[in-house]
C-alpha positions in Angstrom: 165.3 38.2 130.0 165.4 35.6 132.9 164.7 37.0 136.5 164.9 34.9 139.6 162.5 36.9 142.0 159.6 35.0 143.1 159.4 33.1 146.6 159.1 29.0 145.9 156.1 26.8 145.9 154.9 25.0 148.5 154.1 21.1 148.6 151.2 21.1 151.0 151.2 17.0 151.9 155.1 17.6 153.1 156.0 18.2 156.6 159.6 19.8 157.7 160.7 19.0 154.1 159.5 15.5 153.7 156.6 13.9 151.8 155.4 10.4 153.1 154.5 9.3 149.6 152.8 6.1 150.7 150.7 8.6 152.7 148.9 10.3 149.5 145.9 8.7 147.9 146.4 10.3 144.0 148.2 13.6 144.0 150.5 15.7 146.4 149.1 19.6 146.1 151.5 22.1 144.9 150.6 25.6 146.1 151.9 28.7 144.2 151.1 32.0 146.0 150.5 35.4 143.8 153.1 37.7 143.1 153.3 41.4 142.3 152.0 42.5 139.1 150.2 39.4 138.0 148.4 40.4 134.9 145.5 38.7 132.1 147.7 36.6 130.1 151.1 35.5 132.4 151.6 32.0 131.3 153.1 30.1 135.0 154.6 26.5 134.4 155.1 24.2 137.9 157.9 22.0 137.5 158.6 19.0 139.5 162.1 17.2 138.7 162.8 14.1 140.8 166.8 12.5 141.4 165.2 9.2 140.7 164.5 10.7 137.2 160.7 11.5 136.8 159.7 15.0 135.8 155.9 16.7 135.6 154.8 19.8 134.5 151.4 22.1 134.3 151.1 25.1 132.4 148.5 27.8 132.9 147.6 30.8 131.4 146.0 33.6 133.2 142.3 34.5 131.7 141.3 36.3 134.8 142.3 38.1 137.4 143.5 34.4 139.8 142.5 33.8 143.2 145.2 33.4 145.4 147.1 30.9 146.4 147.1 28.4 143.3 146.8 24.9 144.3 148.3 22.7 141.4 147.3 18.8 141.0 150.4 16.6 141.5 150.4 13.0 140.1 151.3 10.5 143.5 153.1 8.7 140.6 155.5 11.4 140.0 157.1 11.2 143.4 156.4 7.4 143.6 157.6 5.7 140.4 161.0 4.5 140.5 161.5 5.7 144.4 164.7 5.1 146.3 166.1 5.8 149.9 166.9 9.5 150.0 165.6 10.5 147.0 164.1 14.3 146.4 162.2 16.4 144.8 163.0 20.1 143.6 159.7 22.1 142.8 159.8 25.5 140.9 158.0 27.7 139.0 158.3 30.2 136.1 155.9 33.2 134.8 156.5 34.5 131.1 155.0 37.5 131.5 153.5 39.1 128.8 156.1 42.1 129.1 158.2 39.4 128.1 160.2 39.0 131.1 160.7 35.2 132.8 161.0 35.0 136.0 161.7 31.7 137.9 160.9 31.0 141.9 163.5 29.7 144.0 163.7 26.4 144.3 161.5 24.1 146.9 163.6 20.5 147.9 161.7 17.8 149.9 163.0 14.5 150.7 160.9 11.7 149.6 160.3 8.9 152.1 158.2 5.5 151.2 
C-alpha cells in the first residue's frame, strides 16, 4: 500500500527554487523533516532524479528514536555531471514503514543553474 502524505524535502544550498551548482564545494544538503508516527525501524530512501539523466539515492534505517530534521549528504556531482541550460532536479522521499505501508513525499523541483 503506497500513500502520498508527507511534505517534500528541502535542498538547503537552493534559493527560490534554484541551486548555483558552481556555488557548492562537494555536496548540496538535502533536509527531510520528521513526520508523524516515525518509529524504530522505518527504512526512508532520498531520491534525487535529474533531466540531464543522473540519479542518487541514500537509504536509512531508523535504530533510534532520529533527531529532527534529517540532513542528507548530496554528491555536487549529481547535479553537476552532464549539466545543461534549464535542467532540474526533482527530490523525494519514501518511508516503508514497518506496518508495511509506503508512503512517498511530494515532490521538490529546483532548477539547476552553472
Amino acid at each position: 500500500m503506497t500513500q502520498t502524505t508527507l511534505p517534500p524535502p528541502a535542498l538547503l544550498e537552493a534559493e527560490n527554487g534554484v541551486l548555483k551548482v558552481s556555488s557548492l564545494d562537494k555536496v548540496a544538503n538535502g533536509r527531510v523533516d520528521g513526520y508523524d508516527e516515525a518509529r524504530t525501524g522505518d527504512a526512508i530512501t532520498l531520491e534525487v532524479n535529474t533531466s540531464t539523466g543522473n540519479a542518487w539515492e541514500y537509504r536509512l534505517t531508523l535504530t533510534t528514536e532520529p533527531t529532527w530534521p534529517l540532513v542528507l549528504a548530496i554528491p555536487k556531482d549529481v547535479f553537476a555531471k552532464s549539466l545543461v541550460p534549464k535542467a532540474t532536479a526533482e527530490l523525494f522521499y519514501t518511508v516503508a514503514g514497518t506496518d508495511q505501508v509506503i508512503r512517498t513525499s511530494a515532490k521538490l523541483t529546483v532548477h539547476l543553474i552553472p
